[in-house]
N, C-alpha and C positions, 0 to 999 in steps of 0.2 A: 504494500500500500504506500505510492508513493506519494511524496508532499513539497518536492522543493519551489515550485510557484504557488505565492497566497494572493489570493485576488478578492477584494472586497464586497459582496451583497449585504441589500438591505430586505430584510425580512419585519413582519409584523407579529409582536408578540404582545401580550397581556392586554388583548382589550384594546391593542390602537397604537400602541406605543411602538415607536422607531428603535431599534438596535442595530449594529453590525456586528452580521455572524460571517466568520473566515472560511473558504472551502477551498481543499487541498487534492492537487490532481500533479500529472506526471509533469516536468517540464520541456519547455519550450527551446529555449537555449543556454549555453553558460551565462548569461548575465540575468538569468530568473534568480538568483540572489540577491543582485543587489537591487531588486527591485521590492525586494522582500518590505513590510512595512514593521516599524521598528517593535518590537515585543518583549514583555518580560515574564513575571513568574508569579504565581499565585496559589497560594492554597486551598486544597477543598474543603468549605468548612462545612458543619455540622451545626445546621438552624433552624429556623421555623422563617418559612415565607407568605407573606398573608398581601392579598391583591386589597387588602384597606387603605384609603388616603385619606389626610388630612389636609382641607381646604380650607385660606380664612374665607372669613364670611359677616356680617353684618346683622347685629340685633336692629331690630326698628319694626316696621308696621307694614314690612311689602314694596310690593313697586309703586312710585305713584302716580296717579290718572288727575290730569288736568280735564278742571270742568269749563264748558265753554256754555254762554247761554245765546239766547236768540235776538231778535231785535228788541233797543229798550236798554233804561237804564238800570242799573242796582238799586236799590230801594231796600232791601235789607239784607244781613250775612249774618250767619251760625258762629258760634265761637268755635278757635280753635280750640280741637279735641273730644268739639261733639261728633255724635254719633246719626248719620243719616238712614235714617230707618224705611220702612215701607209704610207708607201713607201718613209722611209727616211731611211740613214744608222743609224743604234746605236751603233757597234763599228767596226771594220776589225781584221780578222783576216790572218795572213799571208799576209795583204793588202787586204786580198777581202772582199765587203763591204759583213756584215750582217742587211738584210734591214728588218725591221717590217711589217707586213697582221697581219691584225684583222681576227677575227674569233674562232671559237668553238675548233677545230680540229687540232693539229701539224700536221706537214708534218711530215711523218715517212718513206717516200722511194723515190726513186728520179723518177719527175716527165717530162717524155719529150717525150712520145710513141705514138703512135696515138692510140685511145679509151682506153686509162687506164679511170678505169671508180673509184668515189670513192668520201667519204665526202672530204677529201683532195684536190681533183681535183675540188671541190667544192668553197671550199676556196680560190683557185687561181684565177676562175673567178669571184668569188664576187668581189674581191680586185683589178680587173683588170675594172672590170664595175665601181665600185667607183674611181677609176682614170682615167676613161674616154677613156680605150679601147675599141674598139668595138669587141668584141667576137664571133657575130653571134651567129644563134639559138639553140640550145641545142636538142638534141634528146627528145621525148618526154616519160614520166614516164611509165613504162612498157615494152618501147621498147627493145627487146632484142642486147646485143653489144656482139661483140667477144673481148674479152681482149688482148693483146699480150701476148706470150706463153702457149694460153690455146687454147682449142678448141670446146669446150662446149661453145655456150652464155650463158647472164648471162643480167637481167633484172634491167634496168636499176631501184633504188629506188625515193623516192621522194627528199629524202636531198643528191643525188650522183651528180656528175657532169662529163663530159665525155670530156676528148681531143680530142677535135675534129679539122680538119686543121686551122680551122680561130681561134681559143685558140694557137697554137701554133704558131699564127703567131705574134699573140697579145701579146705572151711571150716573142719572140724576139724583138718586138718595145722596152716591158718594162725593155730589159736587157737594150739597145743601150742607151736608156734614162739613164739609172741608174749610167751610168758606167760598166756594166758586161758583156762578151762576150755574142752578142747575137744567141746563139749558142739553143735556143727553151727548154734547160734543165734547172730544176731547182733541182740544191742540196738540201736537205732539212736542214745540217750544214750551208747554210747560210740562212736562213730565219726562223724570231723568231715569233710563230704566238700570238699574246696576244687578249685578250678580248675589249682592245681598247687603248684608249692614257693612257700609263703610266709616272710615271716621275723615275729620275734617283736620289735616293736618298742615293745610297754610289757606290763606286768603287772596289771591292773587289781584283783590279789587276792589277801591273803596267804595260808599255811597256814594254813586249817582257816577260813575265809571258806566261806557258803554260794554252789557252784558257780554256781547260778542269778542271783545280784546280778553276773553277770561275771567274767572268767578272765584273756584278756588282749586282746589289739591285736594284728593280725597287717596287714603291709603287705605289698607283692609283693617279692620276693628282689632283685631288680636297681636299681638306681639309675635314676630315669627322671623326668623333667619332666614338673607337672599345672599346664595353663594355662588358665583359668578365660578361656573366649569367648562374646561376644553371639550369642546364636543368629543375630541379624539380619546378622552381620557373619563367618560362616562361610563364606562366599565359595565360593573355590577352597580349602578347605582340607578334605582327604578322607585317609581312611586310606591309609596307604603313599604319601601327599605327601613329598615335600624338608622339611627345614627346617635353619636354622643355627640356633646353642646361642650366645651372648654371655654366660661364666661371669665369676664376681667376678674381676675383676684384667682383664679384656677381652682375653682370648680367645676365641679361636670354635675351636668342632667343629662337624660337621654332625650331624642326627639326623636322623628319623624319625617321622612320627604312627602312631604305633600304635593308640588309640583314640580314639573321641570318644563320649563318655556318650550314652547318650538319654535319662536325665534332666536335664530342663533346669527350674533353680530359680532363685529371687531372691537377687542378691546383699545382703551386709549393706546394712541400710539403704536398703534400695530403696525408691522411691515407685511411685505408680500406673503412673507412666510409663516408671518404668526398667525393659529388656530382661532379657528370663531369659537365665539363662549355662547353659553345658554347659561341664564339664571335657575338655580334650583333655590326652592322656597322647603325648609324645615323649620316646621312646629315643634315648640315646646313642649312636651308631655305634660309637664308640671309647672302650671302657671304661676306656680307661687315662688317657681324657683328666679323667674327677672318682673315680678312684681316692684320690685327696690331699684332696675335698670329702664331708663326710656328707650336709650340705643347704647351703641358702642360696638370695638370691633371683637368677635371671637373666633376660634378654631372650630369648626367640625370634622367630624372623622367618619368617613363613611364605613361603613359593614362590609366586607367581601370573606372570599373564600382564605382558608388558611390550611398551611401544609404546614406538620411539626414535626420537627427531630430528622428534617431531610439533610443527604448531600447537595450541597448545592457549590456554582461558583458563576463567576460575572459572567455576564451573557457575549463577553468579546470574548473568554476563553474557548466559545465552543466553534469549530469548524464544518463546515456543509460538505460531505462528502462527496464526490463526481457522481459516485455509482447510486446515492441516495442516502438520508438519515445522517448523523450529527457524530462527532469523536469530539478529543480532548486530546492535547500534545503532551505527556507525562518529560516533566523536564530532565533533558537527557537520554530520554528515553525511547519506548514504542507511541503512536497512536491507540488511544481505547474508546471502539465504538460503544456511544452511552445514548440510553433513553433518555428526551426530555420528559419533565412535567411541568408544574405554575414556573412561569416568567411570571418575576414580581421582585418590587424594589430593585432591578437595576441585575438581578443573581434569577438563574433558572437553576430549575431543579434536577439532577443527573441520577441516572444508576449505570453500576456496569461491571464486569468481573474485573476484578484486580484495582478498584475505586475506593478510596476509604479515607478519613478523614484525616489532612497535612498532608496527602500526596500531593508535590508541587506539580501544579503545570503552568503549562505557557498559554500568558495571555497576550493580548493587542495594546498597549500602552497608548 
């Protein structure tokens, strides 16, 4: 098995991560040595290799969502660190309240016709069933509606929702309650649809500021860590994974990943080569544990797989063989083909006859 030309590949190991593994074949001519790349010597140790990393990351309240309003001046604003709820107001404009519905979908046209049908109209009666209107029963899936100003039906979907008389009456109950003309329409400039309670964590706009240049900042209600990871380097790291929390003063709680974005951007200052990141969002398990923190920076440690008590050595000591599968240069010595297992922290895992813990070999410096 001969090895006097080394010639460089790159291979992918642990989840994403770039190494250079050496592969050793006959040579070429007498000047295959000095072409050799410079090497030294390493011992096999005897470890535990675990695909865990430790990212910093950020206590605070989430990403945050700039609120924009419609035409019309500011007229009133929420304090910083309230909580915008569903069917409360969050601010007026012109005086008229702008009130909060949860839900997937903005309202994007104005809603007041009888059988506009649509995820948006959707939205309305969820929000009205969670406040305790009674809506009456919904047309059923399939059923064909006529819209206003069309004249073709049109089948009803599974996530649509239809204006039907008793919605629009239940419109007008929730204007009268609310304060707003209960007049069965609903403008979609006043009604902000979020994903659920957010809190109000800047003000982007005084009284009497045109709504539309910005209102305010809303971040999510709970305290939770946003850790900004290489896409290439997301390993084992999946929604409703483990993780530990290392807050300032070095404590640890455990959390939770609760999200991971699917947008993936360039970090500041990035060049051609640097990895896009996605934010991943971890929850606190125990909220009492940064009840006494508003933000600050900490460590998280993701969960992965672990191998204990292996051989292992740097993942440049191992060589690609012509004929296939991976050896070790024992220094001074023969070549001994060896199995991988976990790439992880920088060291793969090896077995192989004649392997044992202080065998030096030869690595790629």
């Amino acid at each position: 098995m001969k090895f006097l030309r080394w010639a460089v590949a790159l291979c992918l190991v642990g989840g994403g991560g770039a190494a250079a593994v050496w592969w050793a074949g006959a040579p070429d001519d007498e000047t295959a040595a000095a072409d050799a790349p410079p090497a030294g010597t390493v011992a096999v140790a005897r470890t535990d290799l675990t695909t865990a990393r430790t990212q910093p990351g950020t206590l605070g309240y989430g990403t945050p969502r700039q609120v924009k309003g419609g035409a019309g001046a500011v007229t009133w604003l929420p304090a910083v660190g309230g909580v915008a709820e569903r069917g409360r107001t969050l601010y007026r404009v012109d005086d008229t309240p702008v009130i909060v519905l949860y839900g997937g979908t903005p309202l994007f046209r104005t809603l007041g016709t009888a059988n506009q049908v649509g995820r948006d109209v959707r939205v309305v009666i969820d929000n009205l069933r969670a406040m305790n209107y009674a809506v009456g029963l919904q047309p059923a899936v399939g059923r064909a509606v006529t819209e206003p100003g069309t004249t073709a039906p049109v089948p009803v979907q599974r996530d649509d929702g239809v204006l039907t008389p008793a919605v629009l009456d239940a419109i007008k109950r929730w204007q009268a309650d609310s304060g707003l003309p209960p007049t069965g329409t609903i403008d979609p400039a006043h009604i902000l649809v979020l994903p659920g309670p957010a809190r109000v964590s800047e003000l982007a706009a005084q009284l009497g500021d045109p709504a539309a240049d910005g209102v305010l900042t809303l971040t999510g209600d709970e305290k939770v860590i946003t850790v900004p990871v290489n896409v290439t380097d997301l390993g084992t790291i999946k929604e409703g994974a483990a993780a530990e929390v290392e807050l300032p003063g070095g404590a640890r709680t455990p959390g939770t990943v609760r999200t991971i974005s699917r947008d993936a951007t360039a970090p500041d200052g990035a060049t051609a080569t640097t990895a896009a990141q996605v934010v991943v969002t971890v929850a606190v398990n125990d909220r009492k544990a940064v009840q006494d923190l508003e933000s600050g920076p900490v460590q998280v440690s993701f969960a992965g797989q672990t191998r204990e008590d292996v051989l292992a050595v740097p993942v440049a000591a191992l060589l690609a063989l012509r004929e296939g599968g991976y050896a070790v240069q024992v220094a001074g010595g023969p070549l001994i083909a060896v199995r991988t297992g976990m790439f992880a922290m920088g060291m793969v895992e090896i077995s192989g006859d004649g392997l044992a813990e202080g065998v030096s070999v030869v690595t790629v410096s």
